[in-house]
PQR file with spaces between the fields and no chain letter, atoms N, CA, C, O and H, PARSE charges and radii, in Angstrom:
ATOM       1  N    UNK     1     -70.892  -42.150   72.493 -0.4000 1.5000
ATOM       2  CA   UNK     1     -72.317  -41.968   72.371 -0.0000 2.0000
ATOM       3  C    UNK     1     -72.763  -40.979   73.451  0.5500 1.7000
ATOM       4  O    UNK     1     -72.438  -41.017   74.638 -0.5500 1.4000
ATOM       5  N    UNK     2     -73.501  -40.152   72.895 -0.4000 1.5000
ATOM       6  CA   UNK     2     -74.177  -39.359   73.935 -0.0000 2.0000
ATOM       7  C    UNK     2     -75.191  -39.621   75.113  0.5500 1.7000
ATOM       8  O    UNK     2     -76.279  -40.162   74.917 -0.5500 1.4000
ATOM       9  H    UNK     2     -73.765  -40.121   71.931  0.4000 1.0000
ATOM      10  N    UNK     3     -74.764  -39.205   76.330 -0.4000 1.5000
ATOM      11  CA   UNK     3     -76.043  -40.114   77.779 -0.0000 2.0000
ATOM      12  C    UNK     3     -77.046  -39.966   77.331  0.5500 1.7000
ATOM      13  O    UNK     3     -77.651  -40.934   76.871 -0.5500 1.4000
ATOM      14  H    UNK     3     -73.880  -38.766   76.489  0.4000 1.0000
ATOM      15  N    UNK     4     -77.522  -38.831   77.309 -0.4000 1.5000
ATOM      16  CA   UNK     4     -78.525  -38.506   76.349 -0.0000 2.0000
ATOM      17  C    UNK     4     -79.489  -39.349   75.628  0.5500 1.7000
ATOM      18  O    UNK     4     -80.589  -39.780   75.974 -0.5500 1.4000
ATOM      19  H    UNK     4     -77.031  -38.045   77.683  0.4000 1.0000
ATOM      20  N    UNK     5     -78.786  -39.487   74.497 -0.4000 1.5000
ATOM      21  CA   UNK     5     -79.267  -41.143   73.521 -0.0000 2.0000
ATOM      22  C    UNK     5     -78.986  -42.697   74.277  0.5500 1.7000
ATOM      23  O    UNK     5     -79.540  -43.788   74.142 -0.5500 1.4000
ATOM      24  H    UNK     5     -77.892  -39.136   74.216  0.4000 1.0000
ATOM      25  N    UNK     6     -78.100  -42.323   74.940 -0.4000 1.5000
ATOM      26  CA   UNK     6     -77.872  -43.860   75.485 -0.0000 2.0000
ATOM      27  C    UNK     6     -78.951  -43.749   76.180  0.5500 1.7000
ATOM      28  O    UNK     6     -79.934  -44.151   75.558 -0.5500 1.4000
ATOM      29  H    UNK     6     -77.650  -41.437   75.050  0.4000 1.0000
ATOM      30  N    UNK     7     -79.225  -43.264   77.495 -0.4000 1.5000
ATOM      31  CA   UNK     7     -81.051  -43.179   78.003 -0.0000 2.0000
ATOM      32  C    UNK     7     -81.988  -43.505   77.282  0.5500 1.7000
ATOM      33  O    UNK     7     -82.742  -44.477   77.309 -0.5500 1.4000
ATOM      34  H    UNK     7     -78.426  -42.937   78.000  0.4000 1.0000
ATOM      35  N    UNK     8     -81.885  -42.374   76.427 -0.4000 1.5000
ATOM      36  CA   UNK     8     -83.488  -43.028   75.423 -0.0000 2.0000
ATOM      37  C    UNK     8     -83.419  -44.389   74.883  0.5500 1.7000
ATOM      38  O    UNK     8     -84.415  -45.105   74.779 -0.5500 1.4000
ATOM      39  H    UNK     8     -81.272  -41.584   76.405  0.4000 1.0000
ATOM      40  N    UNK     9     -82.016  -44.804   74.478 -0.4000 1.5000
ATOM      41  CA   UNK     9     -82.025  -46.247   73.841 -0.0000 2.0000
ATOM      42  C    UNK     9     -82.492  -47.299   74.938  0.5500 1.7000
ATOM      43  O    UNK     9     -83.231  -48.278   74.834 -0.5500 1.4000
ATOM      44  H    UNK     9     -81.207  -44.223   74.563  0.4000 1.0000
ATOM      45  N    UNK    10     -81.576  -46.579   76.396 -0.4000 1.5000
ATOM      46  CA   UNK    10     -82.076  -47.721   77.494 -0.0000 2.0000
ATOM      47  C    UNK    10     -83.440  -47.671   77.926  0.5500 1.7000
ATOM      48  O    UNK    10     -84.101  -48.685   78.147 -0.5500 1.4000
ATOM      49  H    UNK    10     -80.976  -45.784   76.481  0.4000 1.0000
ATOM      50  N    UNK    11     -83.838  -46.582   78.039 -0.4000 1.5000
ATOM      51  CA   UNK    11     -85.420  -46.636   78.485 -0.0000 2.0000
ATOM      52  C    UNK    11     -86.780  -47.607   77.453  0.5500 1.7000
ATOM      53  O    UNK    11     -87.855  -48.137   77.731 -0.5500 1.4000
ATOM      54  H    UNK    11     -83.301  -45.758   77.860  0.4000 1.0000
ATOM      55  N    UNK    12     -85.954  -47.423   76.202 -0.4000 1.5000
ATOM      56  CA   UNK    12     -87.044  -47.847   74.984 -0.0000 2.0000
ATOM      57  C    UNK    12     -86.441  -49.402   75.234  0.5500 1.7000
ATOM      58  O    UNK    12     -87.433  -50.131   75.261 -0.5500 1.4000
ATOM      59  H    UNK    12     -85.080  -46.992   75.976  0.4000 1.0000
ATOM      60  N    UNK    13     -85.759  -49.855   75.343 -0.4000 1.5000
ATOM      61  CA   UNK    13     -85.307  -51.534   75.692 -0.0000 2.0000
ATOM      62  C    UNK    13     -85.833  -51.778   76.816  0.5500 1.7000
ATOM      63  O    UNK    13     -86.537  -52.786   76.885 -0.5500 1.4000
ATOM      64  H    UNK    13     -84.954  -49.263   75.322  0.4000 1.0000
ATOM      65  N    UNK    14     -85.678  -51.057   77.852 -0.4000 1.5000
ATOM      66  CA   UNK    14     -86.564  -51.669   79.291 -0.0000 2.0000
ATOM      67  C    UNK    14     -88.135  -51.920   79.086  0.5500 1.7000
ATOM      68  O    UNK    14     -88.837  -52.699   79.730 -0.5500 1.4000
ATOM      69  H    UNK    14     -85.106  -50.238   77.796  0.4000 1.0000
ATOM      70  N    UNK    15     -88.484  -51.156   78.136 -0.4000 1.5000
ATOM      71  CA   UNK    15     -89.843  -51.219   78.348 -0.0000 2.0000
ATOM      72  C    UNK    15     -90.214  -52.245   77.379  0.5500 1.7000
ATOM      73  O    UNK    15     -90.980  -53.041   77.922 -0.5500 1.4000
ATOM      74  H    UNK    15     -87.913  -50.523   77.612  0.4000 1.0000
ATOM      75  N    UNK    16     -89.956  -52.577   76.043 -0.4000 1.5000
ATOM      76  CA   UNK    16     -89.828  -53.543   75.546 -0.0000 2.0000
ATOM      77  C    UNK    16     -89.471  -54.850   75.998  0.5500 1.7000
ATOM      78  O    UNK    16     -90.090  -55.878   75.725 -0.5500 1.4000
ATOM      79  H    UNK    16     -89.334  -51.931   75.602  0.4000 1.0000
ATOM      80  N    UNK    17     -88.492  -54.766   76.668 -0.4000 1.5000
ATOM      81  CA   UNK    17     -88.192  -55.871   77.428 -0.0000 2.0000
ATOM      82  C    UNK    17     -89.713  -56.325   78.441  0.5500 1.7000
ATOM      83  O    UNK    17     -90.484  -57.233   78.132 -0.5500 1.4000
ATOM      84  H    UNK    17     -87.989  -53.931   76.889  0.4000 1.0000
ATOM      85  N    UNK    18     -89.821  -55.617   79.411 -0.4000 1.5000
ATOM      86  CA   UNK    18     -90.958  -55.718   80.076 -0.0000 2.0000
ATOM      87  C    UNK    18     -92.186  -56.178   79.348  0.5500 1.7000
ATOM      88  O    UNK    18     -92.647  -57.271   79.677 -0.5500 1.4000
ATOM      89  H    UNK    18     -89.195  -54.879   79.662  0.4000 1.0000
ATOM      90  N    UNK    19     -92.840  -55.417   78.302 -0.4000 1.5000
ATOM      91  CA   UNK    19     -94.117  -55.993   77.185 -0.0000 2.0000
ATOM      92  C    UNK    19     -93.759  -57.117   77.084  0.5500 1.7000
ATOM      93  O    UNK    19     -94.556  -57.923   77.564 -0.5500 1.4000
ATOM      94  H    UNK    19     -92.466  -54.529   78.034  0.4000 1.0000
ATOM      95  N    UNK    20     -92.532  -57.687   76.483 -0.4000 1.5000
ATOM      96  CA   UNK    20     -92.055  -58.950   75.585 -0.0000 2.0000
ATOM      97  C    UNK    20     -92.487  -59.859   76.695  0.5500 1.7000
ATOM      98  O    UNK    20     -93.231  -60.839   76.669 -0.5500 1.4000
ATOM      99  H    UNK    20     -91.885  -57.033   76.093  0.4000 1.0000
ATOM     100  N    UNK    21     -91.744  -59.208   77.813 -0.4000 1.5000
ATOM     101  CA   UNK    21     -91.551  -60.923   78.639 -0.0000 2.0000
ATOM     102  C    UNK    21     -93.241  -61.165   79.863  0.5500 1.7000
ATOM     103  O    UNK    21     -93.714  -62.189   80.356 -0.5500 1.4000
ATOM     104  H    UNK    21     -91.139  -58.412   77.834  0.4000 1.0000
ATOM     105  N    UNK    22     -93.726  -59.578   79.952 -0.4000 1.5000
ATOM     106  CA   UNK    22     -94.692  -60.012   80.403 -0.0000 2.0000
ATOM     107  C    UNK    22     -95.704  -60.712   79.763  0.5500 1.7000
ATOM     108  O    UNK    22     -96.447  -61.466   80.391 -0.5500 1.4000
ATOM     109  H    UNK    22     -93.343  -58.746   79.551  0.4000 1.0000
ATOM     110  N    UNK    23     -95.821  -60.484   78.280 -0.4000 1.5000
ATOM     111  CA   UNK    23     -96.654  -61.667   77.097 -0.0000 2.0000
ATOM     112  C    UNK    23     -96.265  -63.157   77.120  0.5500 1.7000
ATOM     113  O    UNK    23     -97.005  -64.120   76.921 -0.5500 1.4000
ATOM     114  H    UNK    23     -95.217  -59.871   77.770  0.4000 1.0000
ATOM     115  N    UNK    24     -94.622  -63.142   77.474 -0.4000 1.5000
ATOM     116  CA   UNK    24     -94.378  -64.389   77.143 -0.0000 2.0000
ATOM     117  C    UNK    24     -94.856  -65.179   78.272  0.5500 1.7000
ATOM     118  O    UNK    24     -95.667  -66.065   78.003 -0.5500 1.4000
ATOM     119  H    UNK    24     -94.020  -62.360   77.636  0.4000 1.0000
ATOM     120  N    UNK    25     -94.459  -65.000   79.641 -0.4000 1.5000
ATOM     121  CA   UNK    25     -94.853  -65.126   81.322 -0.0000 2.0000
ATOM     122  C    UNK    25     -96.103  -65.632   81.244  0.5500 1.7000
ATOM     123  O    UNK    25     -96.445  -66.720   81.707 -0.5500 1.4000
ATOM     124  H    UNK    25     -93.800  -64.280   79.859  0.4000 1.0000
ATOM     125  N    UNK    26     -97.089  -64.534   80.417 -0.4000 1.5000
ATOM     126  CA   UNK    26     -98.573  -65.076   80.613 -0.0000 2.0000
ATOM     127  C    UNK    26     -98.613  -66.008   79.615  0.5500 1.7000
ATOM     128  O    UNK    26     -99.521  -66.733   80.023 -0.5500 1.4000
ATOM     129  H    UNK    26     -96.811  -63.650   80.041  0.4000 1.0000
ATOM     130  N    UNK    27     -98.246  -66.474   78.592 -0.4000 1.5000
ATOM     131  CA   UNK    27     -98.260  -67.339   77.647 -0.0000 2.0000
ATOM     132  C    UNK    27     -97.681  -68.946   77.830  0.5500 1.7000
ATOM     133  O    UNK    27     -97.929  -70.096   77.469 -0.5500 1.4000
ATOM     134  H    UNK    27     -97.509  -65.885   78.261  0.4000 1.0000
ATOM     135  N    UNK    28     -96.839  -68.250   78.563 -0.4000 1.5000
ATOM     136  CA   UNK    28     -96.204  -69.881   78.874 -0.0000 2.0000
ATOM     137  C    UNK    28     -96.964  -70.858   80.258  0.5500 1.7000
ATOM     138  O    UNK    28     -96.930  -72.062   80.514 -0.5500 1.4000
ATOM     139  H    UNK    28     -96.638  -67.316   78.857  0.4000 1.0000
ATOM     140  N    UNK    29     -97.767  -69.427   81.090 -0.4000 1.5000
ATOM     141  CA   UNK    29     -98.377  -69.873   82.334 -0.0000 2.0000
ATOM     142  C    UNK    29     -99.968  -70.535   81.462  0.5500 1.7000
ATOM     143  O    UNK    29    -100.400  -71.641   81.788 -0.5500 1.4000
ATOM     144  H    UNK    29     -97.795  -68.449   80.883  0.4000 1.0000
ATOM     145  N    UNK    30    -100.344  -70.085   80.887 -0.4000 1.5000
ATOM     146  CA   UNK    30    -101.389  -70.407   80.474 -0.0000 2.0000
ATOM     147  C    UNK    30    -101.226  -71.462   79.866  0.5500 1.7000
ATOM     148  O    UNK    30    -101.842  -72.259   80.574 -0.5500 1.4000
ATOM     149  H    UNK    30     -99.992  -69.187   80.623  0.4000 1.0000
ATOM     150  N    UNK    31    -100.845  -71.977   79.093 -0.4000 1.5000
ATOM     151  CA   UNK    31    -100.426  -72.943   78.063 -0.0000 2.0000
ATOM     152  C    UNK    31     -99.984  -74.106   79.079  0.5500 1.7000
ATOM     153  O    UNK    31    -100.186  -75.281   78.776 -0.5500 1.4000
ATOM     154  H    UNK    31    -100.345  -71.330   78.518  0.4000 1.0000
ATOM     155  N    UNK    32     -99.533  -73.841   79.978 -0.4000 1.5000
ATOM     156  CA   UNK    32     -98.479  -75.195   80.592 -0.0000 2.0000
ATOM     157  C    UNK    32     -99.168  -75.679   82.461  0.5500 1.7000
ATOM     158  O    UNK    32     -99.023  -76.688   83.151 -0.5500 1.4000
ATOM     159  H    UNK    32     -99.369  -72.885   80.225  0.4000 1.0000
ATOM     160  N    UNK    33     -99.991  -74.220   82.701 -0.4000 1.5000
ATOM     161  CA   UNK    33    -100.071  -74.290   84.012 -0.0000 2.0000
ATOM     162  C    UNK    33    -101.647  -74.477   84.649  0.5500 1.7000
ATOM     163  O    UNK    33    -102.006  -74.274   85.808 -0.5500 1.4000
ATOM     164  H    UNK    33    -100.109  -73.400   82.141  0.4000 1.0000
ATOM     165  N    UNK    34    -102.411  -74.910   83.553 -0.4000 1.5000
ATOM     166  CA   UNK    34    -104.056  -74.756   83.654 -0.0000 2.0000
ATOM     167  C    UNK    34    -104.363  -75.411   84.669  0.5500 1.7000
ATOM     168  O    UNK    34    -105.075  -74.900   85.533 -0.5500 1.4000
ATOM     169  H    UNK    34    -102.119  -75.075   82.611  0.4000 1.0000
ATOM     170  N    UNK    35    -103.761  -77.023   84.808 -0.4000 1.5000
ATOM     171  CA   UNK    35    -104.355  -77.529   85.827 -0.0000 2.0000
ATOM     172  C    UNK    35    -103.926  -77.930   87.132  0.5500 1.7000
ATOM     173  O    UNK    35    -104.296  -78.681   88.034 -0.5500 1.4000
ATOM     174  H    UNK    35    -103.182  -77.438   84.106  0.4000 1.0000
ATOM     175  N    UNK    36    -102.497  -76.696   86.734 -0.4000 1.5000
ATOM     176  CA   UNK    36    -101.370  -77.077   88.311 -0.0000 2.0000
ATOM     177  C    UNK    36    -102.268  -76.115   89.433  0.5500 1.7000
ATOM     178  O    UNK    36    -102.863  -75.093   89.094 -0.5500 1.4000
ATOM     179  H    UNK    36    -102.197  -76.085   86.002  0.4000 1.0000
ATOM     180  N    UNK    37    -102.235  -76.737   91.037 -0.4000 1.5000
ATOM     181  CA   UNK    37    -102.739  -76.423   92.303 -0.0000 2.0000
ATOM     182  C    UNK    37    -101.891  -75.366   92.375  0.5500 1.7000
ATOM     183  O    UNK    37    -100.834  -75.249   91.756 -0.5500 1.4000
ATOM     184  H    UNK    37    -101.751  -77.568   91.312  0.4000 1.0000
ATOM     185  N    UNK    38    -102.368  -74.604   93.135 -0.4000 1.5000
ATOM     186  CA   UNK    38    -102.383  -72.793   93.373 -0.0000 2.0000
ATOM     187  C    UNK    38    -100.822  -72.318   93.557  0.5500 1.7000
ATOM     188  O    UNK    38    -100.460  -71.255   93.054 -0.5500 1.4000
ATOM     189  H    UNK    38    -103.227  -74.699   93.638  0.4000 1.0000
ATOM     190  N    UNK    39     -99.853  -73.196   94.344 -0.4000 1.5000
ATOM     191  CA   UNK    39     -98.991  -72.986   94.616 -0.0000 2.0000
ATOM     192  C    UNK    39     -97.662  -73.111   93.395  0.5500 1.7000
ATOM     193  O    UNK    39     -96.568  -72.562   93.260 -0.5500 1.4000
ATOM     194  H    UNK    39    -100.147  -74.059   94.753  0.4000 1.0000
ATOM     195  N    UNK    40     -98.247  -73.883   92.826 -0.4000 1.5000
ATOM     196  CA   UNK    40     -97.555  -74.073   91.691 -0.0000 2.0000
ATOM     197  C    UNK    40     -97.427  -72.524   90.789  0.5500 1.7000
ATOM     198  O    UNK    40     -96.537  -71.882   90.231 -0.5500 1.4000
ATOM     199  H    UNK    40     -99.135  -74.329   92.936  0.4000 1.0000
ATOM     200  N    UNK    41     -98.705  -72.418   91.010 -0.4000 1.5000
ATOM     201  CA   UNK    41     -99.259  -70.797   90.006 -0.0000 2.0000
ATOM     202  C    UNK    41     -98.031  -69.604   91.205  0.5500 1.7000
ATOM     203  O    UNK    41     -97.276  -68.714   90.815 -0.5500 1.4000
ATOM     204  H    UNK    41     -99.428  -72.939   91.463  0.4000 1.0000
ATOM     205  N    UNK    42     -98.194  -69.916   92.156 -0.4000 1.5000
ATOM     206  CA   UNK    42     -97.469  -68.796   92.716 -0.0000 2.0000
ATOM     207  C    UNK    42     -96.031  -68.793   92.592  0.5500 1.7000
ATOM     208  O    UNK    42     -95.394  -67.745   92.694 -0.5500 1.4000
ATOM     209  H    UNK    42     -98.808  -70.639   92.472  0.4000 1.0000
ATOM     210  N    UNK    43     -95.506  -69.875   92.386 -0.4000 1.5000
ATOM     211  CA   UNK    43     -94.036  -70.285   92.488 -0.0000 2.0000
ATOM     212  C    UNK    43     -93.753  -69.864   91.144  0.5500 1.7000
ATOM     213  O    UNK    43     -92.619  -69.400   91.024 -0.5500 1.4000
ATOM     214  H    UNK    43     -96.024  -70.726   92.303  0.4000 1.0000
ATOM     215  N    UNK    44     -94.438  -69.887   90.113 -0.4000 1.5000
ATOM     216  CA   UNK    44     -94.111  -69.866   88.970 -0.0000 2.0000
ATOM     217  C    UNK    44     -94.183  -68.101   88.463  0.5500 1.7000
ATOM     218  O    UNK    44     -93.399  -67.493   87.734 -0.5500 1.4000
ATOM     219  H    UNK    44     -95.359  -70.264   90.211  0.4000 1.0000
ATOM     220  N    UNK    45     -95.205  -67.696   89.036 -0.4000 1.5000
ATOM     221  CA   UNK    45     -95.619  -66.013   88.961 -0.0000 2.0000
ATOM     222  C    UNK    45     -94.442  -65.184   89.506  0.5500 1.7000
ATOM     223  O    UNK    45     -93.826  -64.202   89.090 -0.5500 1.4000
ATOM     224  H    UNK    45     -95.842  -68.190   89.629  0.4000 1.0000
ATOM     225  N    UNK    46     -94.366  -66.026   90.687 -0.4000 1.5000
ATOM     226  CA   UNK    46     -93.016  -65.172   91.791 -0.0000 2.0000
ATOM     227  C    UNK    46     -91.318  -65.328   91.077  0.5500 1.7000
ATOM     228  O    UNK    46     -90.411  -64.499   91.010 -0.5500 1.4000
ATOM     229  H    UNK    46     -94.866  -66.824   91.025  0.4000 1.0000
ATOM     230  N    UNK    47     -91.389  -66.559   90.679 -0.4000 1.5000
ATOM     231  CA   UNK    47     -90.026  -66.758   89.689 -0.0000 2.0000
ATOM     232  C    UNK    47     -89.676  -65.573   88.262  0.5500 1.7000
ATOM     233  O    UNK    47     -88.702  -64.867   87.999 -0.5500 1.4000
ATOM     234  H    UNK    47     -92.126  -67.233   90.734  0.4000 1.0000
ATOM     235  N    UNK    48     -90.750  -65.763   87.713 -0.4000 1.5000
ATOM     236  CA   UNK    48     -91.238  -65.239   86.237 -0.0000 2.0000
ATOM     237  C    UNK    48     -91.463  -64.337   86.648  0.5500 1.7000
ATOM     238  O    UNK    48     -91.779  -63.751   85.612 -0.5500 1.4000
ATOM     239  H    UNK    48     -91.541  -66.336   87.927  0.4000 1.0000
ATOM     240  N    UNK    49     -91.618  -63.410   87.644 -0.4000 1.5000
ATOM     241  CA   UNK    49     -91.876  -62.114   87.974 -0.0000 2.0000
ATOM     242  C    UNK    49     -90.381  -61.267   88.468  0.5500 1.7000
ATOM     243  O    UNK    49     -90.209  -60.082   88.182 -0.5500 1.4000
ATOM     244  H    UNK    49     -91.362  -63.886   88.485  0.4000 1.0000
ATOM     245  N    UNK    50     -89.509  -61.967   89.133 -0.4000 1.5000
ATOM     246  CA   UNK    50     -88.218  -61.800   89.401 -0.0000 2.0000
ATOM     247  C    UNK    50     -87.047  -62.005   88.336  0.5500 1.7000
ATOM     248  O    UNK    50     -85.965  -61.419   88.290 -0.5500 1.4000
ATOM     249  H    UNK    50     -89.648  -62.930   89.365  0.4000 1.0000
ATOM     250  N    UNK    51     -87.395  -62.686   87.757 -0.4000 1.5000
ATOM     251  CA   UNK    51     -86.252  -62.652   86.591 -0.0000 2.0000
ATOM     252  C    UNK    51     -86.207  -62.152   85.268  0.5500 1.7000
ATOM     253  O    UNK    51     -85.503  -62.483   84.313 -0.5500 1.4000
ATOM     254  H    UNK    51     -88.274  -63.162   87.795  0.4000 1.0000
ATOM     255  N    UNK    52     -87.019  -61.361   85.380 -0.4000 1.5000
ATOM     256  CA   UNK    52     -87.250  -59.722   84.506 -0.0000 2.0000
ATOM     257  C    UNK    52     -85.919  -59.032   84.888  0.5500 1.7000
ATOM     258  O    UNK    52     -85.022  -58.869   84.061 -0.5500 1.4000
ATOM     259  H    UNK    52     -87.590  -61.092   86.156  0.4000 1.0000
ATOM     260  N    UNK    53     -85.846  -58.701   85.955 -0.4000 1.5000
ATOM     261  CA   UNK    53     -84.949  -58.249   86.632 -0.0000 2.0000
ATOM     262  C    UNK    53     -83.316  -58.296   86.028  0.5500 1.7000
ATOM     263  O    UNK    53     -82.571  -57.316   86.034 -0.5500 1.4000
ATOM     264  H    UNK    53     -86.575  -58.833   86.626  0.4000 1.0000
ATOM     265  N    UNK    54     -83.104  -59.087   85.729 -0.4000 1.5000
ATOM     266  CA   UNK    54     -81.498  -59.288   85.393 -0.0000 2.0000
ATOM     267  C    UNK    54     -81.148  -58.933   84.158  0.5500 1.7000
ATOM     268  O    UNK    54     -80.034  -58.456   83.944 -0.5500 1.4000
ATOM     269  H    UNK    54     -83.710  -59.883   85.724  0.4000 1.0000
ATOM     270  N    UNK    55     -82.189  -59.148   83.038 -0.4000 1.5000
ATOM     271  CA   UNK    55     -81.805  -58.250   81.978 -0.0000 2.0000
ATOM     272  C    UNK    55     -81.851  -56.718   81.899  0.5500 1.7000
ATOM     273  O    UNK    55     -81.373  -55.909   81.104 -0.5500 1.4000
ATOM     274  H    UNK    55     -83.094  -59.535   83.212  0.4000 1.0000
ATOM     275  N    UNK    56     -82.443  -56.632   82.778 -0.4000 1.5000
ATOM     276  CA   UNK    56     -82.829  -54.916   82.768 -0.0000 2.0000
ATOM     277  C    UNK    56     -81.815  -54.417   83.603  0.5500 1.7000
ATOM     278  O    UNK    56     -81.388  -53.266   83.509 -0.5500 1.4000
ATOM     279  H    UNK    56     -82.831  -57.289   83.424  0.4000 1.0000
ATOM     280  N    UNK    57     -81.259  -55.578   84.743 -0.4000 1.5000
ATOM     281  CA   UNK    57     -79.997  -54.821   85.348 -0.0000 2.0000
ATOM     282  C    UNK    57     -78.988  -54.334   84.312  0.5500 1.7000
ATOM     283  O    UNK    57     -78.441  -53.232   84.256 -0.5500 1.4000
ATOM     284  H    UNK    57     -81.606  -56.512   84.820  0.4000 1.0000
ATOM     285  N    UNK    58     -78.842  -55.507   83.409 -0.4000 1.5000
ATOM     286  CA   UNK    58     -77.419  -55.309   82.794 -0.0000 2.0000
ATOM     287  C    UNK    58     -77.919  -54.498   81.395  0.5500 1.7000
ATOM     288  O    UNK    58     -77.051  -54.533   80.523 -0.5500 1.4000
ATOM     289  H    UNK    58     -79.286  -56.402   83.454  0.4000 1.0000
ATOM     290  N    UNK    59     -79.197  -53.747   80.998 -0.4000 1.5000
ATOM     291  CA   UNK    59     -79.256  -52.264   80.147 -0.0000 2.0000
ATOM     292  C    UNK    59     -78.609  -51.188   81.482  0.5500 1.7000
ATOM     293  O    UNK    59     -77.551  -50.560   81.526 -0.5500 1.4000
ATOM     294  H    UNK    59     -79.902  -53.718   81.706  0.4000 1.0000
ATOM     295  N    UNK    60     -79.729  -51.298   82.486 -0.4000 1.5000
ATOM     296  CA   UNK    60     -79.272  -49.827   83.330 -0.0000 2.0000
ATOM     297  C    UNK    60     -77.898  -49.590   83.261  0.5500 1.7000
ATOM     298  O    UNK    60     -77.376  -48.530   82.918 -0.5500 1.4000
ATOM     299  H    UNK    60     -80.588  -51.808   82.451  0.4000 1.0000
ATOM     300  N    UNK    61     -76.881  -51.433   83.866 -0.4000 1.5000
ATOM     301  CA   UNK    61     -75.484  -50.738   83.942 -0.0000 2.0000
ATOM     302  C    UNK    61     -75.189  -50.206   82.734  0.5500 1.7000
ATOM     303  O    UNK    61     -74.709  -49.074   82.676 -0.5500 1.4000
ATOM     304  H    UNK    61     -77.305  -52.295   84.144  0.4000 1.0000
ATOM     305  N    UNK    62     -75.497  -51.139   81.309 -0.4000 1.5000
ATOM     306  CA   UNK    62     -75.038  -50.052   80.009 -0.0000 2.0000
ATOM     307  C    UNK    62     -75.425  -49.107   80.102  0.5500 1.7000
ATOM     308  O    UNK    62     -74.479  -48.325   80.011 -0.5500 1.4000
ATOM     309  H    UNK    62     -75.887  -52.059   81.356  0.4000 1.0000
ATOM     310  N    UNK    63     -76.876  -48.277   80.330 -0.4000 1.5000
ATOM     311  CA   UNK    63     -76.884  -47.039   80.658 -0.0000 2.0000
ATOM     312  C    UNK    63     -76.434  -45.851   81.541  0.5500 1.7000
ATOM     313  O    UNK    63     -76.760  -44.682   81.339 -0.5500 1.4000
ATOM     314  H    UNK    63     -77.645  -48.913   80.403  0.4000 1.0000
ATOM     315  N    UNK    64     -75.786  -46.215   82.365 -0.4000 1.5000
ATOM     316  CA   UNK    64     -74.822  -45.547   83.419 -0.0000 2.0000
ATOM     317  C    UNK    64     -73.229  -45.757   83.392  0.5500 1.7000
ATOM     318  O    UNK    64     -72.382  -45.283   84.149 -0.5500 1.4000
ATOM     319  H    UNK    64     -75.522  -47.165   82.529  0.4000 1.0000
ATOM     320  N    UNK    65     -73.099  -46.511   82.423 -0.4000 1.5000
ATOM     321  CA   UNK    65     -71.675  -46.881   82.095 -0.0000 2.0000
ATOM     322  C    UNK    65     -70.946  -45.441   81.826  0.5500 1.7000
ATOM     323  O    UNK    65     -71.529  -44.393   81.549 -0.5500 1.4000
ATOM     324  H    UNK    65     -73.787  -46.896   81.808  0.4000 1.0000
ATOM     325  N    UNK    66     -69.580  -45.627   81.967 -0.4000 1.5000
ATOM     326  CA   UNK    66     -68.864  -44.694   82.135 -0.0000 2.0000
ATOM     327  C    UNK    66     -69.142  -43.436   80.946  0.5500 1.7000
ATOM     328  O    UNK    66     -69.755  -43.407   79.879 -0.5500 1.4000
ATOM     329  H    UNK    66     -69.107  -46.478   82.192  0.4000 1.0000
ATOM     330  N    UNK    67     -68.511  -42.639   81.575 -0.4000 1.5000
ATOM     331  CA   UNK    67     -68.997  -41.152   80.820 -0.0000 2.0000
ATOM     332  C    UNK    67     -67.961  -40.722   80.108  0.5500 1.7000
ATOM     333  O    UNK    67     -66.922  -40.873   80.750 -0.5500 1.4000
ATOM     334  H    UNK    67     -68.013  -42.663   82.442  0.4000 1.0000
ATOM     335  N    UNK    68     -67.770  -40.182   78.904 -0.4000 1.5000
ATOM     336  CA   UNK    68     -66.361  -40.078   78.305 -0.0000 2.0000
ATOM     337  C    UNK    68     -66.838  -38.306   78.427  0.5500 1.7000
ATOM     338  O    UNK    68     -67.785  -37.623   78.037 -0.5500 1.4000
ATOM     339  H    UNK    68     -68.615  -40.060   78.382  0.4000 1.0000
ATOM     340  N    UNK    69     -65.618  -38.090   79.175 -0.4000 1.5000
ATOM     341  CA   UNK    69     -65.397  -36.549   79.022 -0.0000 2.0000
ATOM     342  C    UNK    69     -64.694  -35.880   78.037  0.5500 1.7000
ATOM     343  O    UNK    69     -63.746  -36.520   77.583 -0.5500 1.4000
ATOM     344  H    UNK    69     -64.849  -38.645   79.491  0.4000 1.0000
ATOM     345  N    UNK    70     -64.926  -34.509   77.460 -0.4000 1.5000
ATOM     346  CA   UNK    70     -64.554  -33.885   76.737 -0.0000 2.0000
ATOM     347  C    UNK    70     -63.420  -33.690   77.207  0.5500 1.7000
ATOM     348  O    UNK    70     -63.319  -33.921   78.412 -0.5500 1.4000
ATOM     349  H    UNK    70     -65.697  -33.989   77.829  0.4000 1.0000
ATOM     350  N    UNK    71     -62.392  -33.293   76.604 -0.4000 1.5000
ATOM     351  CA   UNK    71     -61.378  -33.468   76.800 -0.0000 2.0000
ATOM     352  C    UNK    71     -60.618  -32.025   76.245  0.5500 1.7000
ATOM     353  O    UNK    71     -61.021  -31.929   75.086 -0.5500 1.4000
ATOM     354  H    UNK    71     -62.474  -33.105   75.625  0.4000 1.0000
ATOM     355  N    UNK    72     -59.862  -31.054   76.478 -0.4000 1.5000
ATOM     356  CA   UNK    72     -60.072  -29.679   75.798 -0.0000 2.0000
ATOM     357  C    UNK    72     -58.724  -29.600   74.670  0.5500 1.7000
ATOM     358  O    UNK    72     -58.581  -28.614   73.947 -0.5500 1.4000
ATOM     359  H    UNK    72     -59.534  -31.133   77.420  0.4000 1.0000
């Protein structure tokens, strides 16, 4: 596959990823967290805000994954 396309595929998944889970984050906080004390709200924001993170690690590494060279 070309870096090229692999980029665009990874960039269009990161950001998707991000929409998806920031809808879901606010959806599940709202729904579950109305009448938890403040800290609760932060523990839960700071968690749900960090573990975005790990799926998007493992597109970038697919997107930087090894490079197949032409070969002559």
């Amino acid at each position: 596959m070309p870096v090229r396309l692999k980029k665009f595929i990874g960039i269009v998944l990161i950001v998707a990823l991000v929409m998806l889970y920031a809808l879901l984050a606010t959806t599940i906080a709202t729904l579950t967290l109305a009448q938890s004390p403040w800290w609760v709200h932060f523990l839960y924001f700071l968690l749900s805000g960090v573990l975005w993170v790990v799926p998007a690690m493992l597109i970038i590494k697919w997107m930087a994954g090894p490079v197949q060279k032409n070969r002559p």
